[in-house]
VMD Tcl script that builds the backbone (N, CA, C; Angstrom):
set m [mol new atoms 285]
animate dup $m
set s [atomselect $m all]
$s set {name element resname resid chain x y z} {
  {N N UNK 1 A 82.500 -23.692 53.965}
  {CA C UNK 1 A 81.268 -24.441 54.133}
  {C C UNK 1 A 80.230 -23.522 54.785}
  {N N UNK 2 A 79.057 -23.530 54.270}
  {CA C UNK 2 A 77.962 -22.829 55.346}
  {C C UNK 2 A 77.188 -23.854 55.746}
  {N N UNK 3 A 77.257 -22.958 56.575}
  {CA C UNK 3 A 76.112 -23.796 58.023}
  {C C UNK 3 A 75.700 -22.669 58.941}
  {N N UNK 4 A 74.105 -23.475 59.709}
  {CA C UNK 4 A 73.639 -22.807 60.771}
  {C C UNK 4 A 74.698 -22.971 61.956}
  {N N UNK 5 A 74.464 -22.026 62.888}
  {CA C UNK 5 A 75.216 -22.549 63.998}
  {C C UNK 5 A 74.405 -21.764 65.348}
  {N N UNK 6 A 73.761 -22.950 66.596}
  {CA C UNK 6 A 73.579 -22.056 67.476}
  {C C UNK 6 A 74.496 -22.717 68.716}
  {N N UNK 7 A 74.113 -21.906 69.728}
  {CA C UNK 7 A 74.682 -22.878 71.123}
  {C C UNK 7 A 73.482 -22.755 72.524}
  {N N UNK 8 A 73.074 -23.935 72.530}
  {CA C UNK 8 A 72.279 -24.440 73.189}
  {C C UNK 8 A 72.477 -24.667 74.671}
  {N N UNK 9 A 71.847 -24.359 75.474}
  {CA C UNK 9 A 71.993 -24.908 76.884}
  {C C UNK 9 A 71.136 -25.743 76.931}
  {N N UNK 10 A 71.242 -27.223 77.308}
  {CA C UNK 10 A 70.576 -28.370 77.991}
  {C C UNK 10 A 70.777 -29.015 79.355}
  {N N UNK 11 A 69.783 -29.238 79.539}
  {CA C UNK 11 A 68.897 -30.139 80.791}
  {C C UNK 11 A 69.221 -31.395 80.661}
  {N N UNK 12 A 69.410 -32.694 81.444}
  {CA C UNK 12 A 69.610 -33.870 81.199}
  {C C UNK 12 A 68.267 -34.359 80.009}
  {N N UNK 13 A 66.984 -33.886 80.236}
  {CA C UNK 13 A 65.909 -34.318 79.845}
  {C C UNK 13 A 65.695 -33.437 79.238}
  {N N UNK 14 A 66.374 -32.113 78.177}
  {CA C UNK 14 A 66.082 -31.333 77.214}
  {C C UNK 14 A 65.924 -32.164 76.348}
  {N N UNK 15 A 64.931 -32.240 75.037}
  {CA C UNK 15 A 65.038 -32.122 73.504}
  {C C UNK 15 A 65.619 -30.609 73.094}
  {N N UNK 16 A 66.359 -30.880 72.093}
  {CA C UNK 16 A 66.681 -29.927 71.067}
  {C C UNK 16 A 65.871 -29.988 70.394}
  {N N UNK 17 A 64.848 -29.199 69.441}
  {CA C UNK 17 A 63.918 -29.289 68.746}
  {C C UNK 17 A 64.022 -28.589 67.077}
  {N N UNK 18 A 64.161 -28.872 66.578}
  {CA C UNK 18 A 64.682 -28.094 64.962}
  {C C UNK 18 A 63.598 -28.506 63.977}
  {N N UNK 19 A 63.008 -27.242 63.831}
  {CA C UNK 19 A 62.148 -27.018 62.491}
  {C C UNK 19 A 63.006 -26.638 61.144}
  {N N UNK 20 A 62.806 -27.451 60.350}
  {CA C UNK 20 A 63.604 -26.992 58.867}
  {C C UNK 20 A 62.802 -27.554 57.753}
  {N N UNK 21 A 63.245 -26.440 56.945}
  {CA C UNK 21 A 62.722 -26.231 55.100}
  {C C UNK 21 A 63.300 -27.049 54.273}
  {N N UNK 22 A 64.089 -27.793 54.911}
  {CA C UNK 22 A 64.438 -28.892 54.202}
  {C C UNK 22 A 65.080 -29.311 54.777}
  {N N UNK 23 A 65.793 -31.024 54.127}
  {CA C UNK 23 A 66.153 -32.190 54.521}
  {C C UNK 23 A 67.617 -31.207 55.561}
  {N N UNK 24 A 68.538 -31.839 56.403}
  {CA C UNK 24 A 68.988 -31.379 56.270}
  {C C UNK 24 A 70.407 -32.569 57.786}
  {N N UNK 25 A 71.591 -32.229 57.641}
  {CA C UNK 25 A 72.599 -32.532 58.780}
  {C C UNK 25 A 72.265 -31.597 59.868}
  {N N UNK 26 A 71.939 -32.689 61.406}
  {CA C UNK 26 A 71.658 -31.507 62.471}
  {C C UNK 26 A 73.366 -32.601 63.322}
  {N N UNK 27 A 73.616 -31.625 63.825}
  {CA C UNK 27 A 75.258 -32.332 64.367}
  {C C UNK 27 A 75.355 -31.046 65.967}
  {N N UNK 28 A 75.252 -31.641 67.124}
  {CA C UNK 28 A 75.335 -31.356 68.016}
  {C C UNK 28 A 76.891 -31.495 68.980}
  {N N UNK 29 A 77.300 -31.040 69.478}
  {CA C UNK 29 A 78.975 -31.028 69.660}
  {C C UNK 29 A 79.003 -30.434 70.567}
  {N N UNK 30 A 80.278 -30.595 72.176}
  {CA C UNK 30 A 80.713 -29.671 72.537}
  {C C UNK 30 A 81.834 -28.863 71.703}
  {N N UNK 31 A 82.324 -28.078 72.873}
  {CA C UNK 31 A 83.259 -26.673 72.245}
  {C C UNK 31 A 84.386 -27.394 71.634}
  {N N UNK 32 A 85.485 -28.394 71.759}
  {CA C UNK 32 A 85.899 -29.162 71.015}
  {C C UNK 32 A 86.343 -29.719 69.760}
  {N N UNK 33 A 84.902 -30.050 69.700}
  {CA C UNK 33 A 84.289 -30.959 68.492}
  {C C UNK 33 A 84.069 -29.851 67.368}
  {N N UNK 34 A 83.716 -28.269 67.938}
  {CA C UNK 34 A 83.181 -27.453 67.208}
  {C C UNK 34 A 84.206 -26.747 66.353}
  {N N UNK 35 A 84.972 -26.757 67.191}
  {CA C UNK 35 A 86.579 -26.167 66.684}
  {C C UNK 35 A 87.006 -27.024 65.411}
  {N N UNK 36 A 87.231 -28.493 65.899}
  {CA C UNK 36 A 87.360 -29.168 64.845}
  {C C UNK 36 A 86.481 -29.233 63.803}
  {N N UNK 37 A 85.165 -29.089 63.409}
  {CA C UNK 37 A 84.516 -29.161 62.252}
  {C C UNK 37 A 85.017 -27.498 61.858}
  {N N UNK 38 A 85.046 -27.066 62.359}
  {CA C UNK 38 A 84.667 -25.305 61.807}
  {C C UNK 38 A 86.649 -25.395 61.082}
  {N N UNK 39 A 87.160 -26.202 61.670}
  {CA C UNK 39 A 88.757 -26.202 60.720}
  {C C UNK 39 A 88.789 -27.456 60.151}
  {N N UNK 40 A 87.941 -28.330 59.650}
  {CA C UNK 40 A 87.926 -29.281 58.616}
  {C C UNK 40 A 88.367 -30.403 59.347}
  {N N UNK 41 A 89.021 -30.242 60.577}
  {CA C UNK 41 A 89.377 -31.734 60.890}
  {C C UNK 41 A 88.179 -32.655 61.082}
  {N N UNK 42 A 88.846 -34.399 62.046}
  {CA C UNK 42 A 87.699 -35.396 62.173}
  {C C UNK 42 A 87.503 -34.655 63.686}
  {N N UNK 43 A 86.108 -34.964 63.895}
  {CA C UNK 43 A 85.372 -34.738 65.134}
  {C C UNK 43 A 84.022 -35.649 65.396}
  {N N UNK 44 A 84.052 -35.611 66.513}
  {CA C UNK 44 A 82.541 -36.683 66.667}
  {C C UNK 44 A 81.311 -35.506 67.176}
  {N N UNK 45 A 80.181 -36.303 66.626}
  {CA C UNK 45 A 78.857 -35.652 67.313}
  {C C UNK 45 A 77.704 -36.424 67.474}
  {N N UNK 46 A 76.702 -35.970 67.815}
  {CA C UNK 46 A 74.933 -36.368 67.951}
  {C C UNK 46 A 74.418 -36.058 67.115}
  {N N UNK 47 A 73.948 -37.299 66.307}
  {CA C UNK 47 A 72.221 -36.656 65.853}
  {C C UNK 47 A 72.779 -37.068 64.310}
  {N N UNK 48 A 72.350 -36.875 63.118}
  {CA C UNK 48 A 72.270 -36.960 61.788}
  {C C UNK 48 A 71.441 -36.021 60.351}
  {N N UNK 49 A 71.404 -36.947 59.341}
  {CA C UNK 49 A 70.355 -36.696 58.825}
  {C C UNK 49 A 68.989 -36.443 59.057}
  {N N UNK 50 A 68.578 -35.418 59.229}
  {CA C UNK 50 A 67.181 -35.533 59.627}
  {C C UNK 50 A 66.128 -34.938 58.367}
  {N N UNK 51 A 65.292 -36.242 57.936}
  {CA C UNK 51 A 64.563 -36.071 57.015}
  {C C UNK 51 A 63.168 -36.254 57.141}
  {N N UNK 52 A 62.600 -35.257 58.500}
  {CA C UNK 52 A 61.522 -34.917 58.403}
  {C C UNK 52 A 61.894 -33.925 59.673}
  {N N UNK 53 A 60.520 -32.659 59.773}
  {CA C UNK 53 A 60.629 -31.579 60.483}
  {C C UNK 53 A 59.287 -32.043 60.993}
  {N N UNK 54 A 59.322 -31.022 62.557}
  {CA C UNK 54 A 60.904 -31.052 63.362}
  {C C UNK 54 A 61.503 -32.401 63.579}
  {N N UNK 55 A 62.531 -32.252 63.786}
  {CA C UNK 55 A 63.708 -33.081 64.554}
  {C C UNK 55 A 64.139 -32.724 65.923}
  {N N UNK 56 A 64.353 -33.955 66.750}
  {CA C UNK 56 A 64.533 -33.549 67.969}
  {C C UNK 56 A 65.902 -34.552 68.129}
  {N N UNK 57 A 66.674 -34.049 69.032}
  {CA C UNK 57 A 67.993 -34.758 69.424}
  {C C UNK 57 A 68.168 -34.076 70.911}
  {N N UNK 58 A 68.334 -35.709 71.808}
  {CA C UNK 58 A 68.880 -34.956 72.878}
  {C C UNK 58 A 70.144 -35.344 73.077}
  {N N UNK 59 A 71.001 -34.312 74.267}
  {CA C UNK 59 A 72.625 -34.254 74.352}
  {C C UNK 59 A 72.784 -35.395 75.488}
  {N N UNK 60 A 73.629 -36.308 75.304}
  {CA C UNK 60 A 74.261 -36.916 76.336}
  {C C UNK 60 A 74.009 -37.190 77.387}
  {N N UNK 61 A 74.297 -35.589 78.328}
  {CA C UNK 61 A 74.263 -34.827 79.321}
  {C C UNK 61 A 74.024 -33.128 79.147}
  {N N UNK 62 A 73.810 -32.905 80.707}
  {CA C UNK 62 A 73.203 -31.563 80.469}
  {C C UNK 62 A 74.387 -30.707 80.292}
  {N N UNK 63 A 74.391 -29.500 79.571}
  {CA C UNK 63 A 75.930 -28.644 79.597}
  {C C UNK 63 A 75.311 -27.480 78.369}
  {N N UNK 64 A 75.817 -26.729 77.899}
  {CA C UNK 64 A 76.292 -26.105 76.956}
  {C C UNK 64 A 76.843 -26.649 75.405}
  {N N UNK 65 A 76.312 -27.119 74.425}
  {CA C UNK 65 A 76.192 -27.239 73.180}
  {C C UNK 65 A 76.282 -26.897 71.934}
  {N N UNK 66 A 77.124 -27.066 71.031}
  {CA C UNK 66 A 76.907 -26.565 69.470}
  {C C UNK 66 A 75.980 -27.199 68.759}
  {N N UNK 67 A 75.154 -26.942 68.326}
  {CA C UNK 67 A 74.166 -27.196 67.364}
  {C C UNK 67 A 74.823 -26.675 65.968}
  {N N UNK 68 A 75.023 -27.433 64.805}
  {CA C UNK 68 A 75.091 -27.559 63.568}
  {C C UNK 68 A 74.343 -28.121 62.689}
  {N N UNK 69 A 73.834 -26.754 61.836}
  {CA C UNK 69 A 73.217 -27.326 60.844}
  {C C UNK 69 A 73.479 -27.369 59.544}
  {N N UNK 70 A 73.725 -28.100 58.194}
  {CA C UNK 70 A 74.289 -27.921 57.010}
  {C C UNK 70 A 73.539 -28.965 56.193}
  {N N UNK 71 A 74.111 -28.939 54.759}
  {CA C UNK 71 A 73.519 -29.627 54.051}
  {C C UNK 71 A 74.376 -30.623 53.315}
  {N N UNK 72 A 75.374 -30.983 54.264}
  {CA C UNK 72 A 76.066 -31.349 53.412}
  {C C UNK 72 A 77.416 -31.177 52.706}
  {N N UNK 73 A 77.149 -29.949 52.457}
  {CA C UNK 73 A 77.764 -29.395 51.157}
  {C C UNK 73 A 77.281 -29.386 49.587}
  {N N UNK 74 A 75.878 -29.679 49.776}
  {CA C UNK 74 A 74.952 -29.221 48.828}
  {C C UNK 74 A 74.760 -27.830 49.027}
  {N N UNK 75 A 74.131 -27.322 47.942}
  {CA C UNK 75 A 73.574 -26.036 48.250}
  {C C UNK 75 A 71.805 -25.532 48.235}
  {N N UNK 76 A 71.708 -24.679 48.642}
  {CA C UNK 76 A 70.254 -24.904 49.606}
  {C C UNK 76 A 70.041 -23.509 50.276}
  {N N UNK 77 A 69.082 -22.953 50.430}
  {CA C UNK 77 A 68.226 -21.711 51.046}
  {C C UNK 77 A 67.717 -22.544 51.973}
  {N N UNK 78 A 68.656 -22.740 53.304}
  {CA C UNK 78 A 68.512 -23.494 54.307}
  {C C UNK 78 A 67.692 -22.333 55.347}
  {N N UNK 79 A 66.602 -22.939 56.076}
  {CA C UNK 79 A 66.164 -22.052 57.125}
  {C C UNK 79 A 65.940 -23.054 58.442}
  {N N UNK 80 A 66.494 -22.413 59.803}
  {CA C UNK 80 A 65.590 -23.285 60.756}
  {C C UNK 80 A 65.189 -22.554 61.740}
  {N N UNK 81 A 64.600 -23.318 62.608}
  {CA C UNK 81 A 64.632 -22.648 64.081}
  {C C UNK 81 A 64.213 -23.903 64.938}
  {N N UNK 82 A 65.351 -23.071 66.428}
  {CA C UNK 82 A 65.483 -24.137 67.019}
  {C C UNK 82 A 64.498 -23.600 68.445}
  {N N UNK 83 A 64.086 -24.621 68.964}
  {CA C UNK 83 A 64.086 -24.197 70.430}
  {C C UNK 83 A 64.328 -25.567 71.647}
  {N N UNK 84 A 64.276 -25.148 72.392}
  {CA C UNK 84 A 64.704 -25.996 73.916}
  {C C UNK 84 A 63.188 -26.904 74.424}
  {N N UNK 85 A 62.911 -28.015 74.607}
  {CA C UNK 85 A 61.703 -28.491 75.153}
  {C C UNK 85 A 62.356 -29.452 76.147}
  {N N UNK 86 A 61.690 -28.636 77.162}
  {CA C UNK 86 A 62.149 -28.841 78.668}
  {C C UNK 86 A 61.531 -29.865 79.110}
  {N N UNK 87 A 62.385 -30.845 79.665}
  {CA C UNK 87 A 61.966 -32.023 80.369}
  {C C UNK 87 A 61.259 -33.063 79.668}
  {N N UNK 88 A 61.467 -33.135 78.387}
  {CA C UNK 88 A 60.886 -34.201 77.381}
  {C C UNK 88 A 61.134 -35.082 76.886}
  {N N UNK 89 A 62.279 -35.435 77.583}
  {CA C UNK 89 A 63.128 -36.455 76.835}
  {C C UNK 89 A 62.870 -37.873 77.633}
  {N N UNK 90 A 62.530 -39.117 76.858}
  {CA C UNK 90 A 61.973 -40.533 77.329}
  {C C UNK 90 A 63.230 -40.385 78.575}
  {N N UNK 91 A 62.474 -40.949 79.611}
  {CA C UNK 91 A 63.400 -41.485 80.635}
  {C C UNK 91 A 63.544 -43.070 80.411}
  {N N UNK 92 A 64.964 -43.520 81.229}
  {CA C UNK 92 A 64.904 -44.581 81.524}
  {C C UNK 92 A 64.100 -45.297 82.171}
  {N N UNK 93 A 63.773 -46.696 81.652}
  {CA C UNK 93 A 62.668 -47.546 82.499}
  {C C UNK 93 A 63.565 -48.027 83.927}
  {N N UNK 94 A 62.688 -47.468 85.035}
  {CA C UNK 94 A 63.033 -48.443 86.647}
  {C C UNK 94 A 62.831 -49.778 86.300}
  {N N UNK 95 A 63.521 -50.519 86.874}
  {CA C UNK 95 A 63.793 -52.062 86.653}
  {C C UNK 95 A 63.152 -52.495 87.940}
}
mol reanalyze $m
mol bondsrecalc $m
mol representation Tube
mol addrep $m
């Protein structure tokens, strides 16, 4: 299978931010999860289809991250780029 792959450090209140040339699966994972997709097993993640650019997904919690990007398993002259936007992520409303 090809795919992008980066690894991200996040902030509780990071966005992940992904510009892409097309439609495309953005799948965020710890180290884990990453193992398991990269050997075909089931694994869980963040985030989806994203069919408009950019796309933003934030993690959970703050930590260290796989970012995955693919198409599927279509094929595709996939391009992206990612970057980190610090402290942007909606907070919870005080009650």
């Amino acid at each position: 299978m090809h795919y992008l792959h980066y690894q991200v450090e996040v902030g509780k209140f990071d966005l992940v931010q992904v510009k892409l040339n097309m439609q495309a699966f953005l799948r965020l994972m710890g180290d884990e999860d990453y193992e398991k997709y990269r050997f075909g097993d089931e694994y869980h993640f963040h985030g989806g289809m994203a069919t408009v650019s950019p796309a933003n997904i934030q993690a959970p919690h703050k930590g260290s991250w796989h970012l995955v990007i693919d198409l599927g398993g279509k094929e595709g002259d996939l391009k992206a780029t990612v970057n980190i936007l610090k402290d942007k992520a909606p907070r919870p409303k005080k009650k």
